[in-house]
C-alpha positions as CSV (number, residue, x, y, z in Angstrom):
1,X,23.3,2.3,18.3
2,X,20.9,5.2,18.6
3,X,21.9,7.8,16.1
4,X,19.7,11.2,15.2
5,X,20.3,10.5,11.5
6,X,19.9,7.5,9.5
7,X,20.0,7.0,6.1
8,X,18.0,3.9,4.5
9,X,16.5,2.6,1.2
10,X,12.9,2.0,1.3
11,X,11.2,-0.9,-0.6
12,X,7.4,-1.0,-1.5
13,X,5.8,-3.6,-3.9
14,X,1.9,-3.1,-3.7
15,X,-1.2,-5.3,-4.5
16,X,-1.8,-3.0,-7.3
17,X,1.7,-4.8,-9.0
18,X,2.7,-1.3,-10.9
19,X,5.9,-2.2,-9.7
20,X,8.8,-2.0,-7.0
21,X,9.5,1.3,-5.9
22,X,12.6,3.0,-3.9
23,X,13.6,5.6,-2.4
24,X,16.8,6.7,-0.9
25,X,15.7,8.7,2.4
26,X,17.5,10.9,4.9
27,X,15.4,10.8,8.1
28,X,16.5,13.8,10.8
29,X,15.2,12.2,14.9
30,X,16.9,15.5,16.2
31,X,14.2,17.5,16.7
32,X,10.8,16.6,14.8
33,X,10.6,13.7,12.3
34,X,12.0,15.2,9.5
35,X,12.9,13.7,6.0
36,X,14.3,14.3,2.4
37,X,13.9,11.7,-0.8
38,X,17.4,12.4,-2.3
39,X,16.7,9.3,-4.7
40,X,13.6,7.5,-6.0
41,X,12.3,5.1,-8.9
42,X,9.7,2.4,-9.4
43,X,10.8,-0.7,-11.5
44,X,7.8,-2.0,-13.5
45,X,7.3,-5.7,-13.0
46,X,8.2,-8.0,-16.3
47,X,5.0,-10.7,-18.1
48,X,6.5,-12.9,-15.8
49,X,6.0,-11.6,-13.1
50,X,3.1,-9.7,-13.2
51,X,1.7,-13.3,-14.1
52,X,3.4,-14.7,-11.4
53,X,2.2,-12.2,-8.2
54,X,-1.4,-12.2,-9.6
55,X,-1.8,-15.9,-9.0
56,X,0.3,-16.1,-5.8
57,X,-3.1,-17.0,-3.5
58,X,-3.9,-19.8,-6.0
59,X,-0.2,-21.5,-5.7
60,X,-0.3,-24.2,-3.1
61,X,1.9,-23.6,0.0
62,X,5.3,-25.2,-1.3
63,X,5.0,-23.5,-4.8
64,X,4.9,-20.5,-2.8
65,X,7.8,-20.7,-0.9
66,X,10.0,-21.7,-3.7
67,X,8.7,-18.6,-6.0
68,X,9.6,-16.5,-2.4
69,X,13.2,-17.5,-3.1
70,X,12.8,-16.6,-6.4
71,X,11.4,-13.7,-5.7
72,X,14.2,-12.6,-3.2
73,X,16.8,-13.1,-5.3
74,X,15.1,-11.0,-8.2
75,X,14.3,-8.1,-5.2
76,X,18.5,-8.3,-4.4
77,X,19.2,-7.9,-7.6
78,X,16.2,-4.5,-8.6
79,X,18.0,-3.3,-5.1
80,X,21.3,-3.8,-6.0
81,X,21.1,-2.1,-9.2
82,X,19.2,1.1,-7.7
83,X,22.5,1.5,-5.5
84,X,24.7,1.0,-8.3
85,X,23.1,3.2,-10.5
86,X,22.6,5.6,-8.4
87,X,26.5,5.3,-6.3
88,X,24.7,5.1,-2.8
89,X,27.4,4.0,-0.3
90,X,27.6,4.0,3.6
91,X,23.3,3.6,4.6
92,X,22.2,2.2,7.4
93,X,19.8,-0.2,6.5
94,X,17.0,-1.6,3.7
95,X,13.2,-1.2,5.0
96,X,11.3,-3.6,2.2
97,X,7.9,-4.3,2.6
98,X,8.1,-7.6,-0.1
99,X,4.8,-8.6,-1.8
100,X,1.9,-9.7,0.1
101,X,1.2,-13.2,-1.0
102,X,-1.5,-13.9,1.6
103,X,-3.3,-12.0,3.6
104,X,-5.8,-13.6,6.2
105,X,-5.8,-12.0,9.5
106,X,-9.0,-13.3,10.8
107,X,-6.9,-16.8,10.2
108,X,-3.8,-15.1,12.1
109,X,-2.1,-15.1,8.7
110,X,0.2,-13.4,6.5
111,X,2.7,-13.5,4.3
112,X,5.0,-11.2,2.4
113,X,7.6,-12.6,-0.2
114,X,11.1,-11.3,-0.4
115,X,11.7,-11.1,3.2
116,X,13.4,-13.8,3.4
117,X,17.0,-13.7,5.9
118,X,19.4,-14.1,2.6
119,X,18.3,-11.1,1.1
120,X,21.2,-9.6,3.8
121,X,23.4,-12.2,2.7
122,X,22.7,-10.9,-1.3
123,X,23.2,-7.2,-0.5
124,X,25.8,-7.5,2.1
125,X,23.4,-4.7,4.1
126,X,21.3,-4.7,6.6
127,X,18.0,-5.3,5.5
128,X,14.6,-4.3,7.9
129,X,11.3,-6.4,6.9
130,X,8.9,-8.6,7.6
131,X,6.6,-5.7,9.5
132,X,3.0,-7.3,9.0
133,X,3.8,-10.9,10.7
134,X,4.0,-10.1,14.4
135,X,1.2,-7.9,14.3
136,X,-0.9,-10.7,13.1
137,X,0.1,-13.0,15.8
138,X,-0.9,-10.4,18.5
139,X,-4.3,-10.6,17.2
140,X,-4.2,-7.3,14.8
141,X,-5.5,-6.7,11.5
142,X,-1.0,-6.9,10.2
143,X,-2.6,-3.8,8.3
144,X,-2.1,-0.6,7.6
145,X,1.3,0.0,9.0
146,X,1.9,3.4,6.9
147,X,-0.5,5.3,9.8
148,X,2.7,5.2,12.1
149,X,4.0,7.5,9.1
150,X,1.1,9.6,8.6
151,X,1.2,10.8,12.5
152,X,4.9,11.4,12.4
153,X,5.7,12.7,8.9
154,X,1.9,14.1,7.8
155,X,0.2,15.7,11.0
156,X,-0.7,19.1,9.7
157,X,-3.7,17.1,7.4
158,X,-7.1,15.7,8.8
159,X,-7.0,12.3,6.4
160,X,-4.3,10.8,4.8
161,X,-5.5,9.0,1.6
162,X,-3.5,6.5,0.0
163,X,-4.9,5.1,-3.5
164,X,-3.1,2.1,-4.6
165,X,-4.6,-1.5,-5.3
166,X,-6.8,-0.7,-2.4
167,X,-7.8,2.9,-0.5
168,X,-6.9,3.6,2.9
169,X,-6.9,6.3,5.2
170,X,-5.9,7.4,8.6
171,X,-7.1,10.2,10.8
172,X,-7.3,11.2,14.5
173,X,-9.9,10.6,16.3
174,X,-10.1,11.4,20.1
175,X,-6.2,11.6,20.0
176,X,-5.7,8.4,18.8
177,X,-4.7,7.2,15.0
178,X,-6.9,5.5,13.6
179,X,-6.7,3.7,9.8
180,X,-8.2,1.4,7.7
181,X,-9.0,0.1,4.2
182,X,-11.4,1.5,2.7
183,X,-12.2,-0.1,-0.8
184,X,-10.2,-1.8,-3.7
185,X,-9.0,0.7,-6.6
186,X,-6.5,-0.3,-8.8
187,X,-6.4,-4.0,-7.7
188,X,-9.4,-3.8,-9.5
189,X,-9.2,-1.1,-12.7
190,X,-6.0,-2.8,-13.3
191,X,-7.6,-6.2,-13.6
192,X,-10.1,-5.0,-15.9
193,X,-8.0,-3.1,-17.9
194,X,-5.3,-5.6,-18.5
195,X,-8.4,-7.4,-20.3
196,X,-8.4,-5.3,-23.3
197,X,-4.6,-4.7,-23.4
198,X,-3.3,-2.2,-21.2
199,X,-1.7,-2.1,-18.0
200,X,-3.8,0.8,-16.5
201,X,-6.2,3.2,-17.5
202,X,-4.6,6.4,-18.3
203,X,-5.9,9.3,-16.6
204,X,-9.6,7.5,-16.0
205,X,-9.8,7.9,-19.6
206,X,-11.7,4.9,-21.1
207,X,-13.4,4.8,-18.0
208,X,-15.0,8.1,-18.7
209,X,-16.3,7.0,-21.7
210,X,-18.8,4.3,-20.1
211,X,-21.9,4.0,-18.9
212,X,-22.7,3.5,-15.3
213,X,-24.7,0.7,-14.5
214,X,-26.7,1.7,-11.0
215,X,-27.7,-2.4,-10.7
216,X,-24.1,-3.0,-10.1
217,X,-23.3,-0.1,-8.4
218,X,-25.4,-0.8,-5.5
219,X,-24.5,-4.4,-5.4
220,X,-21.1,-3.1,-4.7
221,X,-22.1,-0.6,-2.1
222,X,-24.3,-3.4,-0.5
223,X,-20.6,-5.4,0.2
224,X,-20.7,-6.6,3.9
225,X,-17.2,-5.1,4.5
226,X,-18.3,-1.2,4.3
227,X,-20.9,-2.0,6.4
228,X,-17.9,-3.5,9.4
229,X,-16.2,-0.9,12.1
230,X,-12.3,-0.3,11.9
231,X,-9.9,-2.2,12.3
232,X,-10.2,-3.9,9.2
233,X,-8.2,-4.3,6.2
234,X,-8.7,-6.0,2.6
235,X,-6.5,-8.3,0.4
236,X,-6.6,-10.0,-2.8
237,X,-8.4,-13.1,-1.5
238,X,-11.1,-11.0,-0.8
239,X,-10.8,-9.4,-4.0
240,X,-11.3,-12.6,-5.7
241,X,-13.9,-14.3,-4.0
242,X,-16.6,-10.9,-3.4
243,X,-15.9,-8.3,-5.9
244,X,-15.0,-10.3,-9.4
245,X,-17.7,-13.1,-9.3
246,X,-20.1,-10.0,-8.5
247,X,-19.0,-7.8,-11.5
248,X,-18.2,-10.6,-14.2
249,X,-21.6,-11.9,-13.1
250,X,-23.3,-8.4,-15.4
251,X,-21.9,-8.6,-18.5
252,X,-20.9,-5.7,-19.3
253,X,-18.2,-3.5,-21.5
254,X,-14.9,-3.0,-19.6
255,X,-15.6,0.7,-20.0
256,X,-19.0,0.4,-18.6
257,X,-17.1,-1.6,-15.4
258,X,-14.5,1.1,-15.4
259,X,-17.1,3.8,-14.7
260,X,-19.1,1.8,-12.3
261,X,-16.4,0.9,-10.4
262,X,-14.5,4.4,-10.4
263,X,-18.2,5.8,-8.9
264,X,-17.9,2.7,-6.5
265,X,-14.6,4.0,-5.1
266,X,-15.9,7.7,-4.8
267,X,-18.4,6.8,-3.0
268,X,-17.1,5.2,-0.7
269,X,-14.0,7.5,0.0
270,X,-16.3,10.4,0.3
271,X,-18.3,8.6,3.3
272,X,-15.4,8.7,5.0
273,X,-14.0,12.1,4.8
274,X,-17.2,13.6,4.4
275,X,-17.5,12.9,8.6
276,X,-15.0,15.6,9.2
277,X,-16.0,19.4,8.2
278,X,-13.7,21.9,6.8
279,X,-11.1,18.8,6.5
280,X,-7.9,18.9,4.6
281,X,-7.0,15.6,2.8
282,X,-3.7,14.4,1.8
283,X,-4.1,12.1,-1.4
284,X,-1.1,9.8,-2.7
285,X,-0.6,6.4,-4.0
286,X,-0.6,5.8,-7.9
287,X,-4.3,6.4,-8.3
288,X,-3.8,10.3,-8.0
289,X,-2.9,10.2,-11.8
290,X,-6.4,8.7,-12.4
291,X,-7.9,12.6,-13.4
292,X,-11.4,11.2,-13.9
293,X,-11.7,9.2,-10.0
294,X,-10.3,12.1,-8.7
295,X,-12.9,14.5,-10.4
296,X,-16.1,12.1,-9.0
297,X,-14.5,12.1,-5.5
298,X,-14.0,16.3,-5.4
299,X,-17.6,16.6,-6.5
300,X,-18.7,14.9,-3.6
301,X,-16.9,16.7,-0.8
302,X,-16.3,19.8,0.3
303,X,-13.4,19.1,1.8
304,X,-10.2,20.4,0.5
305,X,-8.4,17.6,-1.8
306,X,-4.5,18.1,-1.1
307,X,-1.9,16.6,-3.9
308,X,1.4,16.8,-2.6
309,X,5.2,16.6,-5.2
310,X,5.1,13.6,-7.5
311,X,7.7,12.3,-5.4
312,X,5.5,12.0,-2.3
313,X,3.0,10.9,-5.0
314,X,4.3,7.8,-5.8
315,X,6.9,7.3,-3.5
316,X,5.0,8.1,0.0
317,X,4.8,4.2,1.0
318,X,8.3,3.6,0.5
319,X,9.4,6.5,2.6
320,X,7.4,5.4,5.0
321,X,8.3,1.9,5.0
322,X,11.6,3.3,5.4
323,X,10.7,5.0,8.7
324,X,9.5,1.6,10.0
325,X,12.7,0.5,9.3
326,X,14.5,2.9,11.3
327,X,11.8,2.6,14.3
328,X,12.4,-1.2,14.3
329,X,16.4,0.1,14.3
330,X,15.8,2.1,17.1
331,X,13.3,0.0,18.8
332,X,10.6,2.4,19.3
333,X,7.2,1.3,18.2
334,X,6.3,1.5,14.6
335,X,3.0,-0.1,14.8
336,X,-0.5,1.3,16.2
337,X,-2.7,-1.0,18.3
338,X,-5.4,1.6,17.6
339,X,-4.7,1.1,13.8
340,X,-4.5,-2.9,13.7
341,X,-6.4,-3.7,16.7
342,X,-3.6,-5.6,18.0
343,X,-2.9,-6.5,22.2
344,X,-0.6,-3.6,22.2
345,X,1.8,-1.1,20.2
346,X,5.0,-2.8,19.2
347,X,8.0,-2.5,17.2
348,X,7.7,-4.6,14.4
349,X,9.6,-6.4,11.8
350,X,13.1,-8.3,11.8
351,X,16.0,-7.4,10.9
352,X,18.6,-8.9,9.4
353,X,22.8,-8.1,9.3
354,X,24.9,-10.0,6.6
């Protein structure tokens, strides 16, 4: 049934494996899009399975789908315990996103763990997910779907700027929404960081102590993939195979990678918000807290550098995830050909009923 007001749970894991966040959302379809977080909190992933979603491209295909079950089962139960904890009763539905496991487009592939149907069964709820697959199989990029969000929720700003295990960003251009990924951010600080014993760098902080190395800093720039046109979107894969080999491959201090790598990012986000004058930009995602990346990218740009409440902070993808939920609900399109470079705009996702 088509309703004005919906009340749903949003469910985000990123590449950047800080952790499962959710959000209780109210959304308003009355007049405009309209929303309010009335509960939010990220659960930070255990050894295990940080361990476990780091190697989840290396597992062969049946390890995979048996650690998906796994994985579904601990999901129900992180859900579960956010409602209880929290005494949420009569919502309409659970948007989760799962984990991306794989992410191939150009090999009409994806795959996101934890969306699997008995995750319905385990709530006893309606659960919304699996929003990257169909895309995929009409020939899009299954990536980003938060742009959807951005034009609803976030139209007063000229970028929106998300800065998670990768950076992406979506604009108008000639009335039409377009987004991509941009570059890798915390996919890769984290990685480097875990390396000398901690799970992220804390405000840019031991990054700002190195040295940058230009050598590598231009091998970096030189990457094929900022050199390709929209749509286009990034994974772990390609994390793995272009980026690592090339920075492992100089040697250096993890502090000295840090600050290399934080300059990498800056560049490359200025580039693209740099083509709009007199631009507003909305920046979210958990690299916001990184003080020192945020400092390189503002002295690069005149543009004005927007950073919203902490809760839209951290919490923007899940709300948004959320939204797709409720599009998929009331089957209007949630996804942008224009974004993906899919056959056509589509409501994506399935949906599940217990």
């Amino acid at each position: 049934m088509i309703k004005s007001s919906y009340k749903v749970i949003g469910v985000m894991s990123g590449t950047s494996i800080d952790g499962i966040d959710l959000a209780l959302i109210q959304f308003d379809f009355s007049s405009n899009y309209t929303f309010k977080i009335l509960k939010c909190e990220t659960v930070t992933y255990n050894s295990f399975w940080i361990n476990a979603l780091k190697n989840l491209v290396s597992l062969p295909l049946s390890n995979l789908k048996e650690l998906d079950k796994d994985y579904t089962v601990y999901l129900s139960e992180v859900i579960n315990a956010f409602i209880v904890k929290h005494n949420i009763n009569a919502i309409d539905a659970i948007c989760s996103h799962g984990h991306t496991a794989l992410h191939q487009p150009e090999n009409k592939l994806t795959y996101q763990i934890g969306n699997l149907p008995k995750l319905s069964g385990l709530l006893n709820q309606t659960i919304v997910c699996d929003f990257r697959t169909q895309d995929v199989e009409f020939g899009g990029q299954g990536a980003p779907l938060v742009p959807i969000g951005d034009q609803l929720l976030f139209s007063d700003y000229d970028y929106c700027l998300n800065l998670g295990g990768f950076a992406n960003i979506s604009t108008e251009i000639k009335n039409q929404r377009i987004a991509y990924d941009i570059c890798p951010v915390n996919i890769v600080l984290n990685h480097y960081v875990r390396l000398i014993g901690y799970n992220y760098d804390d405000k840019g902080k031991i990054a700002s102590t190195g040295m940058l190395n230009i050598e590598l800093l231009d091998a970096l720039n030189l990457l094929d993939f900022y050199q390709q046109s929209y749509p286009k979107s990034l994974g772990l894969e390609w994390v793995n195979k272009n980026v690592i080999p090339l920075v492992d491959s100089y040697k250096l201090e993890i502090k000295d990678i840090l600050i290399t790598f934080v300059e990498h990012i800056a560049i490359q986000i200025v580039n693209e918000i740099n083509i709009k004058e007199n631009a507003s930009v909305l920046i979210t995602g958990g690299g916001v807290y990184n003080s020192f990346l945020i400092e390189r990218i503002q002295t690069k740009t005149k543009n004005k550098i927007c950073i919203p409440s902490q809760d839209l902070i951290e919490y923007k993808e899940a709300l948004i995830f959320g939204l797709l939920g409720v599009l998929k609900l009331r089957n209007e399109t949630n996804c942008l050909s224009s974004v993906t470079g899919a056959l056509k705009n589509h409501s994506s996702g399935n949906i599940y009923y217990p």
